[in-house]
DRENLUM-45076 format. One record per atom (N, C-alpha, C): atom name; residue in three letters; x, y, z. Coordinates in Angstrom, 2 decimals, m for minus. Example, Ala and Ser with C-alpha at 12.3 -4.5 7.8 and 13.67 -1.06 7.14 Angstrom:
BEGIN
+------+-----+---------+---------+---------+
| atom | res |       x |       y |       z |
+------+-----+---------+---------+---------+
|    N | ALA |   13.19 |   m5.69 |    7.80 |
|   CA | ALA |   12.30 |   m4.50 |    7.80 |
|    C | ALA |   13.20 |   m3.30 |    7.80 |
|    N | SER |   12.85 |   m2.25 |    7.08 |
|   CA | SER |   13.67 |   m1.06 |    7.14 |
|    C | SER |   12.90 |    0.03 |    7.87 |
+------+-----+---------+---------+---------+
END
This chain:
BEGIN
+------+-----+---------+---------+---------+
| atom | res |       x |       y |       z |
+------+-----+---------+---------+---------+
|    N | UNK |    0.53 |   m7.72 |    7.06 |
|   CA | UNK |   m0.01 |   m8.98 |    6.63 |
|    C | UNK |   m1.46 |   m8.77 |    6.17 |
|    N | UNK |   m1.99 |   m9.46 |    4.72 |
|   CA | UNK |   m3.22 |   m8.92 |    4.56 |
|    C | UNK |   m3.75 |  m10.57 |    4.69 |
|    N | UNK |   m5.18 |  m11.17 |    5.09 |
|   CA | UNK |   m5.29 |  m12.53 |    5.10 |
|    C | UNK |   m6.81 |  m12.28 |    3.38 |
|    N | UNK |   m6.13 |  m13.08 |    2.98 |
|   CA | UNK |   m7.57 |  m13.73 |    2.06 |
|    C | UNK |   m8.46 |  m13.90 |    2.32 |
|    N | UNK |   m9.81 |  m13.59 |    1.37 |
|   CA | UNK |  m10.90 |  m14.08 |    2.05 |
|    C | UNK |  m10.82 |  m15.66 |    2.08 |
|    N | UNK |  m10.08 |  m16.26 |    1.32 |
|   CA | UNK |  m10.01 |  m18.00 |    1.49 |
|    C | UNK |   m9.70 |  m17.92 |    2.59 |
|    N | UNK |   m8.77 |  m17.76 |    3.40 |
|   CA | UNK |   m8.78 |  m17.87 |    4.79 |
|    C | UNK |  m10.14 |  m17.47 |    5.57 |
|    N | UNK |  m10.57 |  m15.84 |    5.62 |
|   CA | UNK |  m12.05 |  m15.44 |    5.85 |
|    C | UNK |  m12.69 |  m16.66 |    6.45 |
|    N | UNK |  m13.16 |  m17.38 |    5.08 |
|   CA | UNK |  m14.60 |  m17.80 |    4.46 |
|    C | UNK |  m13.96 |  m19.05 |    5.57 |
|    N | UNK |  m13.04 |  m19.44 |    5.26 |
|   CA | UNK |  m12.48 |  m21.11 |    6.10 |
|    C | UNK |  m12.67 |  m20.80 |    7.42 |
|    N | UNK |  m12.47 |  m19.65 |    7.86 |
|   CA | UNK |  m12.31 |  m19.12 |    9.53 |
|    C | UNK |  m13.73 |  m19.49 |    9.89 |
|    N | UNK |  m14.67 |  m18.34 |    8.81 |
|   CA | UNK |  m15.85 |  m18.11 |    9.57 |
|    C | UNK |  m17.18 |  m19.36 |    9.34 |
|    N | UNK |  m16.61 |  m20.09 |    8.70 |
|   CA | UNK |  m17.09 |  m21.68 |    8.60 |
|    C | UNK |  m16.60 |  m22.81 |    9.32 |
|    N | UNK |  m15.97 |  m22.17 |   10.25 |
|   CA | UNK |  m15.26 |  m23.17 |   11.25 |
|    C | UNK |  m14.31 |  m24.63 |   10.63 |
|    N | UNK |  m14.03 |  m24.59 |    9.00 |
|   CA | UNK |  m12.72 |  m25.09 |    9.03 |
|    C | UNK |  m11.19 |  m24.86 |    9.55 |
|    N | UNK |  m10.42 |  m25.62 |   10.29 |
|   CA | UNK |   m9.91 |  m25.84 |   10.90 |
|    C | UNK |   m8.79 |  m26.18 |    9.73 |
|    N | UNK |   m7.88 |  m25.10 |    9.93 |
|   CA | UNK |   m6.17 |  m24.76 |    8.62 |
|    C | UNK |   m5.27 |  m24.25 |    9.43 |
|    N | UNK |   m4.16 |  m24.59 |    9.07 |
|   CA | UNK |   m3.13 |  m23.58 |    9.57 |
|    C | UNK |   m3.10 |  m21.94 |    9.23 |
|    N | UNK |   m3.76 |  m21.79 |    8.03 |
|   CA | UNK |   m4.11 |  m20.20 |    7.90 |
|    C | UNK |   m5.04 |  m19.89 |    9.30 |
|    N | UNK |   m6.24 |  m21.05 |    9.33 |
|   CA | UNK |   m7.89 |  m20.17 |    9.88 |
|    C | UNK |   m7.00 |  m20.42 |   11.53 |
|    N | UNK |   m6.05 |  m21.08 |   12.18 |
|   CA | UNK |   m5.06 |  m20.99 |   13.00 |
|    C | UNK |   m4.83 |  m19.97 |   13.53 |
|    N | UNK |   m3.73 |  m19.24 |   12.59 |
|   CA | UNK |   m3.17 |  m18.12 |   12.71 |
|    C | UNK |   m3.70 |  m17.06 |   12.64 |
|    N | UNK |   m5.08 |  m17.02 |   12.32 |
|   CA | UNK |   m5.97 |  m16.37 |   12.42 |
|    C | UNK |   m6.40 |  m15.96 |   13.46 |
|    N | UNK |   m6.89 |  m16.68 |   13.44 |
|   CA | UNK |   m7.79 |  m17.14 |   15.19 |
|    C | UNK |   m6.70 |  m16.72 |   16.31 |
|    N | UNK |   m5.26 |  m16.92 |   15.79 |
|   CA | UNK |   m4.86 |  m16.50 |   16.97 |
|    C | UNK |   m4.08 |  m14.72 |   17.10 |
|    N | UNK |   m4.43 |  m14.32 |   15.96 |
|   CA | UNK |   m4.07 |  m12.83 |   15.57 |
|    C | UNK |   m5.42 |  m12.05 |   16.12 |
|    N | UNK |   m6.43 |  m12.82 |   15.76 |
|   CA | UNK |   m7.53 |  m12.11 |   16.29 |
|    C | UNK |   m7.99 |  m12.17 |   17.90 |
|    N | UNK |   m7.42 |  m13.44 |   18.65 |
|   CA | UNK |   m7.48 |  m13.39 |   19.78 |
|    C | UNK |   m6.31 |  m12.29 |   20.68 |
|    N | UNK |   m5.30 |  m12.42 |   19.92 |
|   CA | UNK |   m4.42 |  m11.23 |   20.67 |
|    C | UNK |   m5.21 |  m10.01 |   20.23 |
|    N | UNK |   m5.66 |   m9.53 |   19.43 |
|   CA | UNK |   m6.10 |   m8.29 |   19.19 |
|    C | UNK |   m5.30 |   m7.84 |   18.33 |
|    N | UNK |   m4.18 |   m8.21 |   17.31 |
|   CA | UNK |   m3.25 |   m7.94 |   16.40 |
|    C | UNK |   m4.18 |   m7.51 |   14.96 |
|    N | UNK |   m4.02 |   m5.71 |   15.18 |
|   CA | UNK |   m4.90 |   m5.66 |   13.83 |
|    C | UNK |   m4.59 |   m5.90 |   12.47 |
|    N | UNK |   m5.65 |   m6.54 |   11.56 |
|   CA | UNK |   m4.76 |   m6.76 |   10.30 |
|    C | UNK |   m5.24 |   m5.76 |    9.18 |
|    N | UNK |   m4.69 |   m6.07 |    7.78 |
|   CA | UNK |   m4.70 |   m5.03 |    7.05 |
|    C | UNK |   m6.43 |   m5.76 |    6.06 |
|    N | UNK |   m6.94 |   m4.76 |    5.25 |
|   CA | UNK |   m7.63 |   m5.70 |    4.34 |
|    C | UNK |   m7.97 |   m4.53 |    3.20 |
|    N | UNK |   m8.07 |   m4.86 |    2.21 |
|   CA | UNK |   m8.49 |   m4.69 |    0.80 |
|    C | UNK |   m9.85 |   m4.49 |    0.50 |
|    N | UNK |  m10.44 |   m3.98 |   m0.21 |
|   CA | UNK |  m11.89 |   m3.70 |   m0.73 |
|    C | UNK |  m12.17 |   m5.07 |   m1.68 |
|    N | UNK |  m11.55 |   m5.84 |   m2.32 |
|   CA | UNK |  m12.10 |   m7.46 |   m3.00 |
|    C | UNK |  m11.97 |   m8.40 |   m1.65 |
|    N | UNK |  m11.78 |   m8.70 |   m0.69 |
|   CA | UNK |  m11.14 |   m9.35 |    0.52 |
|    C | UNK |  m12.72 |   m8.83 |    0.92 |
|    N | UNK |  m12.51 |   m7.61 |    1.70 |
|   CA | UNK |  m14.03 |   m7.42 |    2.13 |
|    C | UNK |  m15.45 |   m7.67 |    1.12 |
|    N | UNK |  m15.34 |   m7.44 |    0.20 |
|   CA | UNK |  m16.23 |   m7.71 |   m0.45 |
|    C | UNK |  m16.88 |   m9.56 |   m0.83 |
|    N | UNK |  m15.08 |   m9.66 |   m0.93 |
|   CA | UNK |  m15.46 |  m11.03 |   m1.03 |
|    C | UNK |  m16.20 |  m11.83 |    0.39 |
|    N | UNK |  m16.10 |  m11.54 |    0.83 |
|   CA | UNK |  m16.46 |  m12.54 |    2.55 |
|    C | UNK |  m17.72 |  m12.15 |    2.96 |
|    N | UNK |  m17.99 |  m10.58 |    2.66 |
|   CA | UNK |  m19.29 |  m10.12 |    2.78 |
|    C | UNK |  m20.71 |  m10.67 |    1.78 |
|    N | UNK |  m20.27 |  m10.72 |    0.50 |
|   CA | UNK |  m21.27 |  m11.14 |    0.13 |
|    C | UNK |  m21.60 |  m12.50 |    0.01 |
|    N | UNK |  m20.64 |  m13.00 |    0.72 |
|   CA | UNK |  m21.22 |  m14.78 |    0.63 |
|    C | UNK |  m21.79 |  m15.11 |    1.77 |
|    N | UNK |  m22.12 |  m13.99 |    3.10 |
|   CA | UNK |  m22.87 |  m14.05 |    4.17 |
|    C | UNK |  m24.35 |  m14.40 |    3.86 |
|    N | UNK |  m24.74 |  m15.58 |    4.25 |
|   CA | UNK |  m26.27 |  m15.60 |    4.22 |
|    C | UNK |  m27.74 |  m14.67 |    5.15 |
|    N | UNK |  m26.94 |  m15.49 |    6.05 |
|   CA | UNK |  m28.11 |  m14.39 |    7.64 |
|    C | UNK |  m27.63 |  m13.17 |    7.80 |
|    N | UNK |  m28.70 |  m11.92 |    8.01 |
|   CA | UNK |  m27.93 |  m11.09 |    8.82 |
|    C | UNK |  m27.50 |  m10.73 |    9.48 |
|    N | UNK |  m27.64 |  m11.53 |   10.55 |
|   CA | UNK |  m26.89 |  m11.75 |   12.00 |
|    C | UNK |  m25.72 |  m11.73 |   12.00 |
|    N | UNK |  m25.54 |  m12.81 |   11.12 |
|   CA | UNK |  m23.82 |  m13.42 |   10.60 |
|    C | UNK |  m23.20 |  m12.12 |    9.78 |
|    N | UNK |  m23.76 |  m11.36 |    8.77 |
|   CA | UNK |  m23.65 |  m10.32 |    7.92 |
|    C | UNK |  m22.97 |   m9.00 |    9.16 |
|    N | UNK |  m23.99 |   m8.74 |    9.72 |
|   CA | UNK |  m23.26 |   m7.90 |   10.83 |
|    C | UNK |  m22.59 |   m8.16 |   11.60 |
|    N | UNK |  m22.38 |   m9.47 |   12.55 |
|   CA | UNK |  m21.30 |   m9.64 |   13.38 |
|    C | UNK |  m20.10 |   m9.85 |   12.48 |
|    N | UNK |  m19.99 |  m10.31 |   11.31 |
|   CA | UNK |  m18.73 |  m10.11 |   10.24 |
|    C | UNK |  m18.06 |   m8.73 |   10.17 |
|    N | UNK |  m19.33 |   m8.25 |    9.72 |
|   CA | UNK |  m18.60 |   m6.62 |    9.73 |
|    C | UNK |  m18.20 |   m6.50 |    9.87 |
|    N | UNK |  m18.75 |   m5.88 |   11.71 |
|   CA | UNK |  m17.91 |   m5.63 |   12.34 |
|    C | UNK |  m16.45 |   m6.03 |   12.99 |
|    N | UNK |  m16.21 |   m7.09 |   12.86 |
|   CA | UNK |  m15.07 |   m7.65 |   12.98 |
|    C | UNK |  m14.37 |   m6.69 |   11.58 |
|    N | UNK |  m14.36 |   m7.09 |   10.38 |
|   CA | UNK |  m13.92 |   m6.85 |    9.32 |
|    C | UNK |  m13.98 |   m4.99 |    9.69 |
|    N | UNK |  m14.32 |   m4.57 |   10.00 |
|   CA | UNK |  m14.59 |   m3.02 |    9.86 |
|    C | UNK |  m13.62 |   m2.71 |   10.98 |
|    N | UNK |  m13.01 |   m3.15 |   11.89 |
|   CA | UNK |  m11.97 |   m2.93 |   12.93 |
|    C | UNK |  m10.35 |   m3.14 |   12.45 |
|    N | UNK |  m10.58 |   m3.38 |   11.19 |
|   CA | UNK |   m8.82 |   m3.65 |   10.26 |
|    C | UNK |   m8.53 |   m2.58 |    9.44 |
|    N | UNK |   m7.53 |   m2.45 |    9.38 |
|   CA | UNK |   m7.21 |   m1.18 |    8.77 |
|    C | UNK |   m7.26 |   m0.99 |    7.20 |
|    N | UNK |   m7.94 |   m0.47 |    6.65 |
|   CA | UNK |   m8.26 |    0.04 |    5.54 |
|    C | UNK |   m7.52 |    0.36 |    4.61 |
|    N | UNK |   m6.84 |   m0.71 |    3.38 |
|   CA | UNK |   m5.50 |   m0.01 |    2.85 |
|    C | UNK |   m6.14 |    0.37 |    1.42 |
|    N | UNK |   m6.39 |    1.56 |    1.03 |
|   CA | UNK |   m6.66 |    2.79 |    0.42 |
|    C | UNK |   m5.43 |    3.08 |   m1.00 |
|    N | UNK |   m6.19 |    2.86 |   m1.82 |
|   CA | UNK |   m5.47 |    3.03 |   m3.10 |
|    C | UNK |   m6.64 |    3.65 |   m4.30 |
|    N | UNK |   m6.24 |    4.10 |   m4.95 |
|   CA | UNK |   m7.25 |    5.28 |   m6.32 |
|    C | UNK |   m7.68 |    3.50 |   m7.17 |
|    N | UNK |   m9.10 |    3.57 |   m7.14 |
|   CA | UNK |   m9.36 |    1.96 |   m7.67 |
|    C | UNK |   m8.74 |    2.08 |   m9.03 |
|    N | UNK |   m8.80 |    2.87 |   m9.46 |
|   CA | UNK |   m7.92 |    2.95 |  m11.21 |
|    C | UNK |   m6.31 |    2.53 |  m11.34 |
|    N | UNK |   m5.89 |    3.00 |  m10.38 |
|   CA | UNK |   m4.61 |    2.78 |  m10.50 |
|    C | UNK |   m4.20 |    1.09 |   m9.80 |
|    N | UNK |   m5.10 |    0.86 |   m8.36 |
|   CA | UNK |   m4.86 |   m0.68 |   m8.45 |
|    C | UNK |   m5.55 |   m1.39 |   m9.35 |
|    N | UNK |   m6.61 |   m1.00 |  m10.44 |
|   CA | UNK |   m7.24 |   m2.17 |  m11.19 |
|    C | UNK |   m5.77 |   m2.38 |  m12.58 |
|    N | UNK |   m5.37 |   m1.01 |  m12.76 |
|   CA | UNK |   m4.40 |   m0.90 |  m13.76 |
|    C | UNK |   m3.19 |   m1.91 |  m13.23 |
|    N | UNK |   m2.80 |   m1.53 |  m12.04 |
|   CA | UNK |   m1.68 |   m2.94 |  m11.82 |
|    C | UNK |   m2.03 |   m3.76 |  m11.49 |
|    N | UNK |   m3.42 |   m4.59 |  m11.18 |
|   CA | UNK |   m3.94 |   m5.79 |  m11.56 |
|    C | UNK |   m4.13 |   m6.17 |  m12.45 |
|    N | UNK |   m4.22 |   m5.50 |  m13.41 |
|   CA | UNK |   m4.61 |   m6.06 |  m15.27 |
|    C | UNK |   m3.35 |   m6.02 |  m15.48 |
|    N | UNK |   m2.06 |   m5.15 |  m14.83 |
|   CA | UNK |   m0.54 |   m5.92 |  m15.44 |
|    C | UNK |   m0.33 |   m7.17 |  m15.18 |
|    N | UNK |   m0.47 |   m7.49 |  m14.01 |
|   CA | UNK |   m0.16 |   m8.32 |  m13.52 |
|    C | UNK |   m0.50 |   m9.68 |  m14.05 |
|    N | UNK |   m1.99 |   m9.76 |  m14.00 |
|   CA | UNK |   m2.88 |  m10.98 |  m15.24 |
|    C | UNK |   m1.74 |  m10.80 |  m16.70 |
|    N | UNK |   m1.66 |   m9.96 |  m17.23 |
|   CA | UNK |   m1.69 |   m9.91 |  m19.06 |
|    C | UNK |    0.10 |  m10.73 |  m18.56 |
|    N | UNK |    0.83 |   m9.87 |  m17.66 |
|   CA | UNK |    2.51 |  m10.95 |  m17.59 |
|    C | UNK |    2.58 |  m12.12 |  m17.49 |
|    N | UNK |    1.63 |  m12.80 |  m16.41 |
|   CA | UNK |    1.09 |  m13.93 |  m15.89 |
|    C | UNK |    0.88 |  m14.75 |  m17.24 |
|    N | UNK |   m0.48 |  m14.09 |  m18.33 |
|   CA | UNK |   m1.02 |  m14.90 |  m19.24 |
|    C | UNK |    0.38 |  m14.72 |  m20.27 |
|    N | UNK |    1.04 |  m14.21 |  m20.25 |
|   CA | UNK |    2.33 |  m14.11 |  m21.38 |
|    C | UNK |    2.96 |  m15.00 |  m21.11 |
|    N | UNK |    3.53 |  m15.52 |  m20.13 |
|   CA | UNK |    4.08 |  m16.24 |  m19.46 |
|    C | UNK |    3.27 |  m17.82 |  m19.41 |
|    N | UNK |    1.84 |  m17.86 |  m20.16 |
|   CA | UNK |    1.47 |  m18.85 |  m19.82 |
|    C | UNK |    0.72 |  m20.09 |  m18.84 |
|    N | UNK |    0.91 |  m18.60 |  m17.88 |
|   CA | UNK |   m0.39 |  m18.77 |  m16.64 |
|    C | UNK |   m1.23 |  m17.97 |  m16.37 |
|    N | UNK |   m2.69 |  m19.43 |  m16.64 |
|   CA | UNK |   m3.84 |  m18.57 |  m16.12 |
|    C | UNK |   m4.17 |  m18.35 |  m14.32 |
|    N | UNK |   m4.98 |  m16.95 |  m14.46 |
|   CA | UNK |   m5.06 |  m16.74 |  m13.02 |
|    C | UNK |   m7.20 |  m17.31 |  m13.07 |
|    N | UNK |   m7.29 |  m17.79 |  m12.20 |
|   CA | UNK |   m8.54 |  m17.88 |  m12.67 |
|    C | UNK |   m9.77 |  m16.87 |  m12.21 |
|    N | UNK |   m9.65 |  m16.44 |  m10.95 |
|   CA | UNK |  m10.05 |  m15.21 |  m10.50 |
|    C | UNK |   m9.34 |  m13.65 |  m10.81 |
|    N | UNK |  m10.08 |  m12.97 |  m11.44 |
|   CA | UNK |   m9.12 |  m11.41 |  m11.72 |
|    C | UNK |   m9.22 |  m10.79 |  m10.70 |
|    N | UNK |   m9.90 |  m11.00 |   m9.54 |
|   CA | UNK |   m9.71 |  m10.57 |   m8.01 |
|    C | UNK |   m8.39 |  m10.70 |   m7.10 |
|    N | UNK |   m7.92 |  m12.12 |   m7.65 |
|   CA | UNK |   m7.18 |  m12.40 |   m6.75 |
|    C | UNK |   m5.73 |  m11.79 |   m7.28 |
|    N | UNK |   m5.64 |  m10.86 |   m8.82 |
|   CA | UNK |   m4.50 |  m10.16 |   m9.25 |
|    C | UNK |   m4.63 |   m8.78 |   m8.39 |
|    N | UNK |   m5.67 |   m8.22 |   m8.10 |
|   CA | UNK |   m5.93 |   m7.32 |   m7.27 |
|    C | UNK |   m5.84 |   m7.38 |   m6.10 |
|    N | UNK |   m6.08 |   m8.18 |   m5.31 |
|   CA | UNK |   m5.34 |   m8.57 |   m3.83 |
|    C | UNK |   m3.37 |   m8.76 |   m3.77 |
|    N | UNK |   m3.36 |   m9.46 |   m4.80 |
|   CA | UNK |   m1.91 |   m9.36 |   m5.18 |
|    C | UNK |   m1.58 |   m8.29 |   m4.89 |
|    N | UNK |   m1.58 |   m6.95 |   m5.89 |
|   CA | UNK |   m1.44 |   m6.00 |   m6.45 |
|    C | UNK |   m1.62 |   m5.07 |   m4.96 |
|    N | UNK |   m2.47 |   m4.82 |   m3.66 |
|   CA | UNK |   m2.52 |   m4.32 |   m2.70 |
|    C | UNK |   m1.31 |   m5.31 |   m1.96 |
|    N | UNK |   m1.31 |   m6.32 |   m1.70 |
|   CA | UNK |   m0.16 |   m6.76 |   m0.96 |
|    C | UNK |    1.39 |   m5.91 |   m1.63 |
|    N | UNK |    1.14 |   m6.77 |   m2.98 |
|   CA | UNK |    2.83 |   m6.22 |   m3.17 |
|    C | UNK |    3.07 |   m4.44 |   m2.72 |
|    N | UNK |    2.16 |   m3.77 |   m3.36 |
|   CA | UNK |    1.84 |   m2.33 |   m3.27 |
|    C | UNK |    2.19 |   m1.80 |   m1.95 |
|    N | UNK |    1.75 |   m2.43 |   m1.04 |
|   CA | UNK |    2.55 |   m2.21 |    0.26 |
|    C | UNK |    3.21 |   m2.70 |    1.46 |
|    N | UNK |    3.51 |   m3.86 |    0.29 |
|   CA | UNK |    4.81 |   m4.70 |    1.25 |
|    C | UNK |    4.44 |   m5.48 |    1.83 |
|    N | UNK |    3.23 |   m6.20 |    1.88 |
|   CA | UNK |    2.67 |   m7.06 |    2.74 |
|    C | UNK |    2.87 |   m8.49 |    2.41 |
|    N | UNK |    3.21 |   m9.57 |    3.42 |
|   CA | UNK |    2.78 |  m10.72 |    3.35 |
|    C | UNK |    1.43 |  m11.15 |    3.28 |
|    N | UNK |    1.00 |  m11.84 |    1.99 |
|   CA | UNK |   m1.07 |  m12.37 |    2.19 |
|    C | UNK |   m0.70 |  m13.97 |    2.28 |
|    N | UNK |   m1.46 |  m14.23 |    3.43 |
|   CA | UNK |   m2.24 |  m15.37 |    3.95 |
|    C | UNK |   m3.03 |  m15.94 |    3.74 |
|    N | UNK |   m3.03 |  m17.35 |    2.82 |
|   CA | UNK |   m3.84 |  m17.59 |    1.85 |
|    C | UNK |   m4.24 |  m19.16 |    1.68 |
|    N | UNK |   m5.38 |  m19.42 |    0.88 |
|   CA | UNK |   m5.74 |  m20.42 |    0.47 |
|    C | UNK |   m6.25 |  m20.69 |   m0.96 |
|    N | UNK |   m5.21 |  m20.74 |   m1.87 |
|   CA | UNK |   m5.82 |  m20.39 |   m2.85 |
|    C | UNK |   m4.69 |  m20.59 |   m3.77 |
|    N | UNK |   m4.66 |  m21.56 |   m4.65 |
|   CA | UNK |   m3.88 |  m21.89 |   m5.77 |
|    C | UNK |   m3.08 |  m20.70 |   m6.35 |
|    N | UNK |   m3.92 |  m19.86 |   m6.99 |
|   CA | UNK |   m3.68 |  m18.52 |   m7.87 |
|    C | UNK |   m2.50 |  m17.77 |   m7.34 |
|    N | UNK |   m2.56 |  m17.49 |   m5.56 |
|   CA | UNK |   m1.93 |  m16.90 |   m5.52 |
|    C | UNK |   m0.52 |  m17.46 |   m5.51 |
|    N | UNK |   m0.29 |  m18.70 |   m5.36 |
|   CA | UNK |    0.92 |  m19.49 |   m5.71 |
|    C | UNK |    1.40 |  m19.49 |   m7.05 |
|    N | UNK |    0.69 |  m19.10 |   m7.77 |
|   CA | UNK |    1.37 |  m19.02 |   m9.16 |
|    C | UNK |    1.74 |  m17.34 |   m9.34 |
|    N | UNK |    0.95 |  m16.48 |   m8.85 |
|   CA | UNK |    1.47 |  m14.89 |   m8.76 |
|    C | UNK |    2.66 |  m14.83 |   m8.21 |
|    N | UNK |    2.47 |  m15.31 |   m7.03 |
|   CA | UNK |    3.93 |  m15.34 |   m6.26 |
|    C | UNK |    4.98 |  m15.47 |   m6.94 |
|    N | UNK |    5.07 |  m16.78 |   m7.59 |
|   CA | UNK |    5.96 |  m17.45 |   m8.30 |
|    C | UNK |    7.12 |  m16.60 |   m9.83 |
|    N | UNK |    5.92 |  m15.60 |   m9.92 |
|   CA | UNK |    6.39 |  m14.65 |  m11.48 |
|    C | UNK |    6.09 |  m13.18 |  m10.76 |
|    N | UNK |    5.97 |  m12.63 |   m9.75 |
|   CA | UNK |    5.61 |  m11.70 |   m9.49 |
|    C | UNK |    6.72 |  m11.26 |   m7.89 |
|    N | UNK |    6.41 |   m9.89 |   m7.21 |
|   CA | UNK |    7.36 |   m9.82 |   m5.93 |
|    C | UNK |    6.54 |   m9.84 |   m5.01 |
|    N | UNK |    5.17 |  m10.74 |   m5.00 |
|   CA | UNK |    4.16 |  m11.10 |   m3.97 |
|    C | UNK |    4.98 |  m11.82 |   m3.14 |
|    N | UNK |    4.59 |  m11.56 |   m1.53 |
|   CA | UNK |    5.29 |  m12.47 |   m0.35 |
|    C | UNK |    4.40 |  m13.16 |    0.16 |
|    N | UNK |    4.18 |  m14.49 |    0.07 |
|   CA | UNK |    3.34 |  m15.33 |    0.75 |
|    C | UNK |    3.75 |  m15.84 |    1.90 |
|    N | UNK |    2.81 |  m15.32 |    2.85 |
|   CA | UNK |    3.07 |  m16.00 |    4.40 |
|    C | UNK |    2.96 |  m17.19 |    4.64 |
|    N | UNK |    4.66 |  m18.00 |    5.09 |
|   CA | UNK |    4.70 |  m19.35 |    5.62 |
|    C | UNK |    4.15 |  m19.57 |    6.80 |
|    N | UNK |    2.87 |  m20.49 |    6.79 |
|   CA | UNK |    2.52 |  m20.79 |    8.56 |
|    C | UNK |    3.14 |  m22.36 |    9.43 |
+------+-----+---------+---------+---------+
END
């Protein structure tokens, strides 16, 4: 299971979702999750304090690291967009074809908040986790 930073950002702002939920309660068992280099990136740089910046981290730095040649996932993220836009749907973030693109890549359900990925799903073999 990889979670979005839409989930992230909702968690660590104390909105209250059935994603930031299931969250909260994956992270209270200690159930490690998977995460992506746009996922981390994304959640990291919208940290203001550094307080907050490092206690994120580290949380984020205790998930397992799923590792792909950035060329080859940016290449099946730009497939993914150009089928999408053939088809007539825009994605509006090109990040979130790249989070795609690591989920499907290794089988993962992503946990999400976020329009886009409902339309990937929809034309693509992305598995979106029901909560």
């Amino acid at each position: 299971m990889i979670i979005d930073s839409s989930v992230w950002i909702n968690y660590l702002t104390g909105r209250n979702t059935k994603e930031t939920e299931l969250l909260d309660r994956l992270l209270s068992r200690g159930i490690q999750q998977q995460i992506c280099p746009p996922i981390l990136q994304e959640v990291l740089q919208g940290i203001r304090e550094e307080k907050d910046f490092e206690s994120t981290r580290e949380i984020l730095f205790q998930m397992i690291f799923l590792n792909l040649d950035p060329y080859f996932a940016a290449e099946g993220a730009s497939k993914i967009y150009r089928a999408l836009r053939k088809k007539g749907v825009t994605i509006e973030k090109g990040n979130d074809c790249l989070i795609a693109f690591y989920a499907i890549h290794f089988d993962l359900d992503l946990v999400h908040n976020d329009r886009d990925f409902d339309k990937i799903a929809k034309h693509t073999s992305l598995k979106i986790y029901s909560t």
